[in-house]
N, C-alpha and C positions, 0 to 999 in steps of 0.2 A: 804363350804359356803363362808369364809372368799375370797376363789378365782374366784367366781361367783364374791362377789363385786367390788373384783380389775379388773377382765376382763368390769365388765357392767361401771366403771368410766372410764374404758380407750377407749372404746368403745364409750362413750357417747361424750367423749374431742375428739375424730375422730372424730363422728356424728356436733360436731359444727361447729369444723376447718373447715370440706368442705364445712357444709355451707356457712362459711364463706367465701374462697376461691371462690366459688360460687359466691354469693354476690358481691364480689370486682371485678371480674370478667366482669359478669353482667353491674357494674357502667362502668368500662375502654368499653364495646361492647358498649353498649349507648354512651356513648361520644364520641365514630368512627360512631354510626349511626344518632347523631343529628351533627355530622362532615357531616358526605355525604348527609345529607338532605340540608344540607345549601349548600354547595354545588350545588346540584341539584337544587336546588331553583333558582341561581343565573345560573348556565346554561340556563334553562328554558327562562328566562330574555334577556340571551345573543342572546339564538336563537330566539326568537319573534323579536329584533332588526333584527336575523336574516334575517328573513322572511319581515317584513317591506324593508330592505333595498332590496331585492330579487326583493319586489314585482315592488317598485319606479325601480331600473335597469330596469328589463323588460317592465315596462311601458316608458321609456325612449328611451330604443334600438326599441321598435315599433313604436314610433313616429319619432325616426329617419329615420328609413329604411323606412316609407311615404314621407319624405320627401326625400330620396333619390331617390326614385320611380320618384316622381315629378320633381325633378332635373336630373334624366337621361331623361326623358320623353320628359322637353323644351330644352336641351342639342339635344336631336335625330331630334327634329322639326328644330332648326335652323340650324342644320348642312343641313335635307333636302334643305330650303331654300336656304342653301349658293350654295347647288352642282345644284339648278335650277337656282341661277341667275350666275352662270358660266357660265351652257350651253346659257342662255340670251347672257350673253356677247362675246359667241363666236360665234356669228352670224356678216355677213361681213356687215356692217352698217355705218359706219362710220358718217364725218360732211360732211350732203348732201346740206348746205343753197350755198356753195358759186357755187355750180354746178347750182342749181335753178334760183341763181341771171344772171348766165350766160348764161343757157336760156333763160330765159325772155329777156337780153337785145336783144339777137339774134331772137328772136322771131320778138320783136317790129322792129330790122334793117328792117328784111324782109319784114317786114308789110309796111313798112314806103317806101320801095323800090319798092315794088309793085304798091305801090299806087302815086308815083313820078316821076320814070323812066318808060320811053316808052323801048319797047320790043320786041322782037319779041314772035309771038305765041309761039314756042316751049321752048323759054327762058323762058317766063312767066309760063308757065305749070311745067318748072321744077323745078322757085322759089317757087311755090306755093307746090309741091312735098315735097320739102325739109322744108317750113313753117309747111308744116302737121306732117312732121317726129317730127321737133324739139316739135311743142305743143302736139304731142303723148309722144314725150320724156319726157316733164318738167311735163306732167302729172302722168307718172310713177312713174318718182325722188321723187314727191310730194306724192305718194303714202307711197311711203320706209319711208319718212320724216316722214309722219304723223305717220306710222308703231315705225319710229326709236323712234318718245317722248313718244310715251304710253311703249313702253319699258322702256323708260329711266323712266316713270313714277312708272311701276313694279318695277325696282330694287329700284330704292328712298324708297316705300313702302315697299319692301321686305327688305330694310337695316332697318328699322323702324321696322320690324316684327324681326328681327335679332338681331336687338340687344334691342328690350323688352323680347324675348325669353332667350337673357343675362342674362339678369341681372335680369331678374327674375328667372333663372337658378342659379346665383350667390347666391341671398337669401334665395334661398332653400338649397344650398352649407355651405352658413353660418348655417343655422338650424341643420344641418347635422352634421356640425365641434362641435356645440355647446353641441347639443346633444350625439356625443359621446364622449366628455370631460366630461359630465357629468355623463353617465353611467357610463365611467370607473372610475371613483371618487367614483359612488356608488358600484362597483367592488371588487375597493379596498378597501372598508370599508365592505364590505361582508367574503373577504379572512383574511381580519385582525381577526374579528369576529369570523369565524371558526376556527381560529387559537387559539382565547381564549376558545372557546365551547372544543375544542383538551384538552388542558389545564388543562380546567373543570373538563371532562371526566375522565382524567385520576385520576387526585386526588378522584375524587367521587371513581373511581375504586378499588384504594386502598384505601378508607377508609373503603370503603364495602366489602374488600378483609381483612382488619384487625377485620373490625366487626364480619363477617363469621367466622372467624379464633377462635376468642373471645368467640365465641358463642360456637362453637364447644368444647373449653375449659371448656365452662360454664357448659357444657350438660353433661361432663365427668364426673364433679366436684359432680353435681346434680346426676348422676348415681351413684356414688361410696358413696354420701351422702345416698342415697337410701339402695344400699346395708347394708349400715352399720347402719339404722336404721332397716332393717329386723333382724339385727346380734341382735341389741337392746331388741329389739324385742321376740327375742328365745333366749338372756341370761334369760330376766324377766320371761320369761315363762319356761324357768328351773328351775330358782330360787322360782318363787310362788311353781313350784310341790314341788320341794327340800324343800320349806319351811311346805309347807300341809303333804308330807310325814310324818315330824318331827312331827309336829302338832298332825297327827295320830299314831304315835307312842305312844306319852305324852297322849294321851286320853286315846288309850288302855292301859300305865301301871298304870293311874290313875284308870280307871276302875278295869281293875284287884285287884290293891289295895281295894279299896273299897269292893271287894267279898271278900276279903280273910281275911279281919278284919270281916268284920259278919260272919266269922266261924271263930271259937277261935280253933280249931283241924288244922286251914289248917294257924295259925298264923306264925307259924315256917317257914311253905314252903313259904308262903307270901311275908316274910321277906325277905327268898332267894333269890325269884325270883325279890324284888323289889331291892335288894341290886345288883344282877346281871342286870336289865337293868340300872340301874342307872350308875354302871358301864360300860356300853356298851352306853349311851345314856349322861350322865356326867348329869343328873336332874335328879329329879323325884319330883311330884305334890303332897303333901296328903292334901288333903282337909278332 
């Protein structure tokens, strides 16, 4: 009996320790998993900036590439215009006034000669010949002429369409430039970002890598705590029989006792038998 007790104390100071050990356990896994929840808390944080700043970028780089759209677009336009007022000016055109003025005054010689000098028929037919060539002529020249200013009027116009095409090319240019300084500013603050979310991560990683760990320990602690409160368990429940047996021993040689005093013939043997359990048992009850 005496060693039922020392096994169920030693047994029981097991049964604490782990839970203990358990316990302490327990507190260190918790304090790695309200570690990585903070953690995770503040990733979560990082990356909505993340996203914010994502979303601004790509709203940035689409408003630029419109505007580059639009700056290649009057860029394409005035280039056509420049390659149409080339071909303009490579037409043979030249300054027709001072040919003009010299018909005319040849015109009027003639006219004036006609009409002053005497002649003969065939002279005169021939002056008047060559009056008709030159005011066929000067009306040609005046043709090119009037031809030549409305050109020259196109390109004036088309230099005016050319370089509003510019510069409103350049503005779009600027928008362009502006806009992608800015995207890549909010680029950079994206890659920076992710680079702390990295960071994060990993810490969270190992904290929930130690927590796990902890827990696993925990669980060992709590199984072997288990065990040993089954051991507990089945010492008590040795000990109560071992104790009942005894119990029932001590009833029956009290009982017996008591018969064998109400016969005075069986007093002797009584005796015997109660001095032998007693013996064998170290009590005996008489009530």
């Amino acid at each position: 009996m005496a060693k039922k007790i020392s096994d169920l104390r030693t047994a029981e100071e097991k049964f604490r320790a782990l839970l203990n050990k358990r316990d302490d356990i327990n507190a260190q896994a918790a304090a790695f998993r309200s570690e990585r929840d903070s953690i995770n808390d503040q990733k979560r944080d990082v990356q909505e900036k993340v996203r914010e700043e994502r979303d601004c970028r790509d709203a940035l780089v689409a408003e630029m590439r419109a505007h580059k759209e639009r700056r290649n677009e009057l860029q394409r336009k005035a280039k056509e215009l420049i390659e149409f007022k080339r071909k303009l000016k490579g037409r043979p055109l030249g300054d027709l006034n001072d040919e003009i003025r010299a018909l005319s005054k040849q015109i009027e010689d003639l006219s004036l000669k006609q009409q002053t000098v005497p002649m003969a028929l065939p002279d005169e037919k021939k002056l008047l010949d060559d009056l008709k060539a030159k005011m066929t002529e000067l009306e040609r020249v005046k043709k090119i002429l009037t031809e030549q200013e409305k050109i020259v009027k196109e390109i004036h116009s088309i230099d005016q369409s050319i370089d509003e095409l510019f510069r409103r090319a350049d503005e779009e240019h600027e928008n362009v430039v502006r806009l992608s300084d800015e995207s890549q500013k909010r680029h950079d603050r994206v890659t920076a970002l992710m680079k702390d979310v990295a960071v994060l991560k990993g810490s969270a990683d190992k904290n929930h890598a130690e927590f796990v760990k902890l827990r696993e320990e925990a669980d060992a602690a709590h199984q072997k705590a288990v065990e040993m409160r089954d051991k507990i368990i089945e010492i008590r429940r040795e000990r109560r029989a071992a104790w009942k047996e005894e119990q029932d021993s001590i009833r029956a040689v009290n009982e017996a006792t008591r018969k064998a005093l109400d016969d005075e013939k069986k007093k002797d043997k009584a005796a015997e038998e109660a001095l032998e359990l007693l013996l064998k048992r170290k009590k005996v009850e008489i009530r």
